[in-house]
Each structure stands twice: as C-alpha cells, then as structure tokens.
C-alpha positions in Angstrom: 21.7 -13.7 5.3 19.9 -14.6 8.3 16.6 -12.5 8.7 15.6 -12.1 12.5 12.3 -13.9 13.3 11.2 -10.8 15.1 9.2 -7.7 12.8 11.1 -5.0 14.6 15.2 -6.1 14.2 14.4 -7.2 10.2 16.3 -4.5 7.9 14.4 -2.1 5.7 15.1 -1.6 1.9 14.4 1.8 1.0 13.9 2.8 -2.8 17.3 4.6 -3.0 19.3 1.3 -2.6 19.8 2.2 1.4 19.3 -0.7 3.9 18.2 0.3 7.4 18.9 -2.4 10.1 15.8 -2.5 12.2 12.4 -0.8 12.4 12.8 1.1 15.2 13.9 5.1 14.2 14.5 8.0 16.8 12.4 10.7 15.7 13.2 14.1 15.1 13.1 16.4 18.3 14.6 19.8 18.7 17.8 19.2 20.7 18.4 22.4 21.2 22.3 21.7 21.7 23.6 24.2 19.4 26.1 26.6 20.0 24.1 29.6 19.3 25.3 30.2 16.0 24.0 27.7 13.8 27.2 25.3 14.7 26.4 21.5 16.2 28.6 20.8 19.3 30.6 18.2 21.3 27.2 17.6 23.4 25.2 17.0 20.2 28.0 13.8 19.1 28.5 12.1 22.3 24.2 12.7 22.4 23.6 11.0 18.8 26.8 8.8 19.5 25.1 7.4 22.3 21.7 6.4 20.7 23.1 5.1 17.9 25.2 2.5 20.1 21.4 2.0 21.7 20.3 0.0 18.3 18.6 2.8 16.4 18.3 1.8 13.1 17.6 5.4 12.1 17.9 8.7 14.0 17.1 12.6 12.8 18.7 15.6 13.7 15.6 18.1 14.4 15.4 22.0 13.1 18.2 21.9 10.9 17.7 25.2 8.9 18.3 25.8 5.9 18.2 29.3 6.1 19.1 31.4 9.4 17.1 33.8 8.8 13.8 32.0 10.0 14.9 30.2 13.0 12.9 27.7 15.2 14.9 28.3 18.4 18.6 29.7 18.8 19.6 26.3 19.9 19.0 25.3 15.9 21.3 24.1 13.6 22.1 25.8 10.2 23.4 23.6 7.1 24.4 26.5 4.5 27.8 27.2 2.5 28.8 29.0 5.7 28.9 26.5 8.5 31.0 24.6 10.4 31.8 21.7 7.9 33.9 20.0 10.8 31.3 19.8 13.3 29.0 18.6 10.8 31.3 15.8 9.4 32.1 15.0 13.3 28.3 14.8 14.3 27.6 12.6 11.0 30.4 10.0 12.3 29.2 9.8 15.7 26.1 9.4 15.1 26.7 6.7 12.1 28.4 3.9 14.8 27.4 0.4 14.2 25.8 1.0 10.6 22.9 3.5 12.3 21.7 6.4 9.6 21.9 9.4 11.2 19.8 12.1 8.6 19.0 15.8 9.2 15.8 17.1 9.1 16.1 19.9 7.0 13.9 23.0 7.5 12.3 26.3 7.5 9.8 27.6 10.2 8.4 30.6 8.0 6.2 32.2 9.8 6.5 30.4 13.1 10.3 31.5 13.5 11.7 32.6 16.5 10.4 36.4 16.6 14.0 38.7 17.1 16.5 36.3 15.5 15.8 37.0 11.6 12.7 37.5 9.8 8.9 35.7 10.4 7.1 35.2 7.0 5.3 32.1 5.5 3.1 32.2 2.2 0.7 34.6 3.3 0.5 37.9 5.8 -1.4 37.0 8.3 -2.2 38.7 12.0 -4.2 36.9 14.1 -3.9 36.0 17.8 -0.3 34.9 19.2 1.0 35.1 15.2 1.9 38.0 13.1 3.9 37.3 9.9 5.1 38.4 6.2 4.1 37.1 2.8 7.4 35.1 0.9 7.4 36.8 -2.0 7.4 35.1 -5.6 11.3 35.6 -6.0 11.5 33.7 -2.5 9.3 31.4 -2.5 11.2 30.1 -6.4 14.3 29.9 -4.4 13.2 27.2 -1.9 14.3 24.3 -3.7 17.6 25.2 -4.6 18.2 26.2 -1.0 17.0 22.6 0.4 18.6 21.0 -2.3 22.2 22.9 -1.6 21.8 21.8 1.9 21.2 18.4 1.0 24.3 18.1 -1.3 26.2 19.5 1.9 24.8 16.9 4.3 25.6 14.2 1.8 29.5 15.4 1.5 29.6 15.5 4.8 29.0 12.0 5.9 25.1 11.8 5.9 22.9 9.0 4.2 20.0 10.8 4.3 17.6 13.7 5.2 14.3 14.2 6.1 12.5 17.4 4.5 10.1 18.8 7.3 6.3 19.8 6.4 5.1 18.8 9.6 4.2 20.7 12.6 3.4 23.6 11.0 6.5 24.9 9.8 7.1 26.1 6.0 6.0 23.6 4.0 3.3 22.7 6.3 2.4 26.5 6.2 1.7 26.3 1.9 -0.3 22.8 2.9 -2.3 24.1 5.2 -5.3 26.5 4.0 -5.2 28.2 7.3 -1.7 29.3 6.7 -1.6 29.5 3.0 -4.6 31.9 1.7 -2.2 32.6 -1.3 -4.2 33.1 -4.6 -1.6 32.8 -6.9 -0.5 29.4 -8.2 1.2 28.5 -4.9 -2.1 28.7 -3.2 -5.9 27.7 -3.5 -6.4 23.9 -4.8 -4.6 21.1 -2.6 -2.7 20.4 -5.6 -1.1 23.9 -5.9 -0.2 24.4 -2.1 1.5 21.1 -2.3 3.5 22.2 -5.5 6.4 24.0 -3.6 7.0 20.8 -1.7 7.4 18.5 -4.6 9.5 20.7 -6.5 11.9 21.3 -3.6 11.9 17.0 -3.6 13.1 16.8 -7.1 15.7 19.6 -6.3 16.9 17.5 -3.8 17.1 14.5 -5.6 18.7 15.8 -8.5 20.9 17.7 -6.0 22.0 14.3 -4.2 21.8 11.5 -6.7 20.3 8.1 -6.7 21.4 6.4 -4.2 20.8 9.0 -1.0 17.9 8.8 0.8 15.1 11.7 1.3 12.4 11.2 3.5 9.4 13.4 4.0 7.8 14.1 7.4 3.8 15.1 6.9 1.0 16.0 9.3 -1.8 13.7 9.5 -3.7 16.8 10.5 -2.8 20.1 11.7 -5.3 19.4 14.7 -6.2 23.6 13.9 -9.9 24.2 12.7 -9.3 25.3 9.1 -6.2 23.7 8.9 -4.9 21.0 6.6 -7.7 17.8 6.5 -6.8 14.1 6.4 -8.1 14.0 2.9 -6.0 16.7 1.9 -2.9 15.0 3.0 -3.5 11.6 1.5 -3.6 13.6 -1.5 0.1 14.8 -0.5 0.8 11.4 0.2 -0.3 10.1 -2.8 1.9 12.6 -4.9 4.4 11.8 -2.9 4.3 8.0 -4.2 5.2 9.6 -7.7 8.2 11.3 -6.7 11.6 10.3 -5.5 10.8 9.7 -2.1 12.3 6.9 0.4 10.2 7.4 3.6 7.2 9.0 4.3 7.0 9.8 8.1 3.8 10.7 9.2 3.1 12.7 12.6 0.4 15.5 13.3 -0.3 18.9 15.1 1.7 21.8 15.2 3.6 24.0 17.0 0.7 27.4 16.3 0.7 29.8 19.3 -1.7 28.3 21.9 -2.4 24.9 19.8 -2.3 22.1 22.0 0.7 18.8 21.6 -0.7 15.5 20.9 2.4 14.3 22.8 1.0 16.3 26.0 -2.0 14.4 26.0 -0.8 11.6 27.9 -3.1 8.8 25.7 -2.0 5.3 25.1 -1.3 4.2 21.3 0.0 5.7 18.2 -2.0 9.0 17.8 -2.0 8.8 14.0 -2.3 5.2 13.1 -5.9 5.5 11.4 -4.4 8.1 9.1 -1.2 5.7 8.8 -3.4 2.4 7.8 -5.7 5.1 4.8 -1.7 6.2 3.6 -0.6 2.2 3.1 -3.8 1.9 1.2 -2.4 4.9 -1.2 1.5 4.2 -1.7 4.0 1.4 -1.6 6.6 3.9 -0.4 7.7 2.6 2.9 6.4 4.5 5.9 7.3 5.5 9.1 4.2 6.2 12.1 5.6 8.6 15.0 3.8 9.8 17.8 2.7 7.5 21.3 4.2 4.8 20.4 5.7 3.5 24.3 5.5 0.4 23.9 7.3 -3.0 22.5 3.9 -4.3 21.8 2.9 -1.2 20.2 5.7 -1.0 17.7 5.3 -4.8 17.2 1.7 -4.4 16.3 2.0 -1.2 14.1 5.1 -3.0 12.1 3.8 -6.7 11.6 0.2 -5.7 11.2 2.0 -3.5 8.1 0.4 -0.3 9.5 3.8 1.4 8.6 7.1 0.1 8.1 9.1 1.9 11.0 7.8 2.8 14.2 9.6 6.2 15.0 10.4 7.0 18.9 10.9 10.0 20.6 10.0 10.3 24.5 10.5 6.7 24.8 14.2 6.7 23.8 14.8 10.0 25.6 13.7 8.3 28.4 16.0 4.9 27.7 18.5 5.4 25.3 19.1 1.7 25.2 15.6 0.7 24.2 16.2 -1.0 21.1 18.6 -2.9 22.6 16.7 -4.0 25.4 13.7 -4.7 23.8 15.5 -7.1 21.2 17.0 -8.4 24.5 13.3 -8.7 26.0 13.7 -6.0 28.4 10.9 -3.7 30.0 9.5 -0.5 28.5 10.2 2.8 29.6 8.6 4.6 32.5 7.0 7.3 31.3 6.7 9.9 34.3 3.9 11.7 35.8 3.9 15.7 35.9 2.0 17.6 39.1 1.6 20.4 36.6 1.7 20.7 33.1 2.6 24.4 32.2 2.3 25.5 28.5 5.6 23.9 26.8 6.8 22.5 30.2 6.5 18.4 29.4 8.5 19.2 26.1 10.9 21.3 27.9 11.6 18.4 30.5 12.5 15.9 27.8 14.3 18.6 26.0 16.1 19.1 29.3 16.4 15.1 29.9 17.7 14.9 26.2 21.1 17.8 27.7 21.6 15.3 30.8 21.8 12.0 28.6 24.3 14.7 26.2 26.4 15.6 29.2 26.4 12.0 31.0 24.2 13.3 33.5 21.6 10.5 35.0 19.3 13.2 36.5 16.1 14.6 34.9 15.1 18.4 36.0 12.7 17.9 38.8 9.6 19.0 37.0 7.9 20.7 33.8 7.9 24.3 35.5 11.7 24.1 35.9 12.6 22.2 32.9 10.6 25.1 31.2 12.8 28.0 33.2 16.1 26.3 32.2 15.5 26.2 28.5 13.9 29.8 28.5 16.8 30.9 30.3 19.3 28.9 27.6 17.4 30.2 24.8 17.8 33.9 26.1 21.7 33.3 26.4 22.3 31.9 23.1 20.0 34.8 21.2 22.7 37.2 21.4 25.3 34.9 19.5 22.5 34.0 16.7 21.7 37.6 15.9 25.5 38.5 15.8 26.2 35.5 13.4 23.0 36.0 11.0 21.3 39.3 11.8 23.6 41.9 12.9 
C-alpha cells in the first residue's frame, strides 16, 4: 500500500477496525431537508451523494433524533422503529460512493427542542430568559441509552458505518454536562463525574448495541461559551473518560445554540476556534480526534493534522461553499471564498449556508442573496413543515 506523502489524503485507523481515507470530514450541520415527518428525502441523497464524490473521507448527517418528541427543527430526521427504513438505506448508499462513511449524528435537543412540535425538557426545570423547560424524570432519563443504542442498531442495518452521539451545542447530553443546565441533585447531577454518567452509559449501550467493529464517535463542547456553563477543565475530564470507553472519534467543537448565545461560526475570525482545547485533549487520550470549527483553509487543516493537533480536520462552511474541496485541494486548488454579509441578523449567516446547502441539494448554483432572506426562507420552510411533524408525532 502506497501512503500519500501529504498529512491530509493518508487514511485513518479508528479503534473499531474502520479505515477512513483521508483527514478531511464534513461536519455535522442541520440540513434541514426533511420531509417534515421525520423521513430523509431525494434532496438529502443527491446532497450527501454529491459530497461524498467531492473526496470526503467522512461526512455526518446533523439532528438525527432519536426521539420525535424533542425536535431541533421540523426539517429533522428521526431514526426510531417507525421510520422510513427505505429512505434511510437509500441516503446510507448515496452518501457511501467511493468508500466515503457517511454516520448520523444521533440526538436529543431536551430542553432546546423546537417549542410546539413535542415536548421541551432537559435534566432540570428551568425558566429563565428566552428558555423555559421540564425536568426528565428518573424513569426517562434511565431509558436514554437503550433509545440511542436502538437507533444505532438501526443505522447500522441500514447501511451506516458509523454514528456520532451529539453532546455538543447544548443539546441533551450537553444539557447534563453543563452545570448551567443540569442543577440536578440526584446522582445524574452535581460532580463532573455524575453529570457525565448518562453519556457514558448511553456509549456502552451503543456499543453493545452495534458490535465491535462499528464505529461511534462523540461530538463534545470545548466550552459552552455561557457564563456558568460547562469549563474546559470539566470537559477534559469528559474527554478523558471518554479514552476508557469504546469510543472511535472524539470531535470536538464549542458554543451552543442557548436563546440569545452568540455562534463562534458568526464571528468571522481566522483559525480553528478550539484548537488550544484540541492540543490539552491529545495530551489526555490516544483516541483519534477530530477539531471542527474555522478551519477555511488548506494550510489550516495541514497544520492542525501534521502538527498532530487532532487527527481530522472537520469542515462545514467551507464545503458548503465548494463541495469539491477535498478534491481540489489534493489537486492544489484554491480555498473557498468565504462571503461577506452587509448585515448579520440573529441566525441569518447560518440560515444562508443552510439555504446554500438546499441549492447544492437541488443542483442549483445560486446562493440566496443575503442573511435577512436566507433567514425568511428557512422561517417560512420551517412554518410549512410544522404541521406535518405534529400530525406524525404529536397529534
């Protein structure tokens, strides 16, 4: 076997057995190409289709609930005994071409779920400005890892290598990590060490669930970026459990999506946001890692992968905006251009790649003009598609 002189295009040998081509991943992003009721669609494989015949090594499916009821968007998909097992197996073989793993990122958004289409609840009550949620109770909170786990069976008979477990971004599991979140005083709350304990157990569910040989990968916060929120200390802790359990990628990202909390990816800065956090993790596991967040660059991911910072450098904006990068950057082609917004409404830059991410779905070279009307259409997609999700899962 020939091994390509250049860090990014050598393969990577996770623990389960699983070879991944390259070092460059597509991180997950909330497509928000559902149809409505929990069901992937044509749009979604010609969209995963497409970037996997870009060079991706690895791509992941974002917001792929395990459990309708909590919801990040009506535009999510739900992996549950009850959905569409075609359109999953379809979406799974498009997005495999040429050896690419395609995983979905299973998850939960607790109490940041979309408020009308199921239930918003995370470890604790809480009511505080922009957020009002339920407590889990005991009963639900012990049925977490049997739910991932079923959902991770599922994905693996249905054509996936992998998936990622979310407790990032403040959703579930990054709810129980975070004290801000998680003022539980029971054993799933207090010490570091017991808010972390519903995550771990819901990893060796999902190994047992899956076998040896499938890989699970774990996206964490570096920091919630929230005063009171989860600290980096806490979450080296988190990753260091992590290197004890039967984990095969640990992708590290930060912030959250808290009413009124402000994107990391909004800030328009040069350089991987979270690569000080990334170099203290390498220092505390040998499980292979994956940095994502401002990486737009070649040289970037060529520095954060052969200086050993993390293993893969995941993209997300940057292969929105050039679906071919991998490809062109083996080839020695140009980074993306990254564009400039006039304004920058709450939620409008996310809801223009969002919107970008439809047109390279539909073959459709144009962009929405700007953030305020990128922000408009995917409002006014989201309001259409409520209806369907409440019939399927609520009504």
């Amino acid at each position: 076997m020939n091994i390509p002189s250049d860090p990014l295009f050598r393969p990577l040998a996770l623990p389960c057995g699983a070879i991944l081509t390259n070092r460059l991943a597509k991180a997950a992003m909330s497509d928000g190409l559902g149809d409505g009721a929990g069901a992937p669609t044509d749009a979604q494989a010609r969209l995963y289709g497409r970037w996997a015949t870009g060079g991706l090594a690895l791509q992941i499916i974002g917001e792929v609930q395990v459990d309708p009821l909590y919801p990040e968007a009506p535009g999510n998909l739900v992996l549950n005994s009850d959905a569409d097992a075609a359109a999953f197996a379809r979406l799974a073989q498009a997005g495999g071409a040429g050896g690419t793993h395609l995983w979905p990122q299973l998850g939960h958004a607790g109490a940041l779920a979309r408020t009308g289409l199921g239930r918003v609840a995370g470890p604790s009550a809480l009511d505080l400005p922009g957020l009002t949620c339920d407590a889990l109770s005991e009963d639900e909170i012990e049925a977490l890892p049997d739910l991932f786990a079923r959902s991770a069976r599922l994905a693996r008979d249905l054509g996936f290598p992998g998936v990622e477990l979310h407790a990032a971004h403040g959703f579930l599991f990054s709810q129980f990590l975070s004290p801000l979140f998680n003022r539980r005083t029971d054993r799933w709350g207090g010490s570091i060490t017991r808010r972390m304990e519903i995550l771990l157990r819901t990893i060796d569910a999902v190994r047992a669930a899956v076998g040896p040989g499938f890989a699970i990968g774990v996206k964490i916060n570096a920091t919630d970026q929230l005063e009171g929120g989860l600290t980096g200390d806490e979450a080296l802790e988190v990753i260091d459990a992590m290197g004890r359990a039967s984990v095969d990628l640990i992708d590290i990202s930060g912030g959250t999506y808290f009413p009124g909390a402000g994107a990391a990816s909004d800030a328009g800065g040069d350089g991987a946001y979270f690569e000080t956090f990334a170099r203290a993790a390498r220092g505390r596991t040998g499980v292979p890692l994956m940095l994502t967040g401002g990486i737009k660059t070649r040289a970037e991911a060529l520095r954060i992968v052969s200086d050993g910072v993390a293993d893969m450098a995941g993209l997300a904006r940057a292969v929105v905006l050039d679906p071919d990068l991998p490809r062109h950057w083996r080839d020695g082609g140009p980074d993306p251009a990254f564009p400039r917004f006039a304004t920058r409404p709450p939620g409008g830059v996310t809801a223009w790649y969002t919107q970008t991410i439809a047109a390279i779905a539909d073959n459709r070279p144009s962009p929405p003009p700007d953030a305020d009307a990128a922000l408009a259409s995917v409002d006014a997609r989201d309001a259409a598609r409520a209806p369907f999700w409440r019939a399927r899962f609520v009504a």
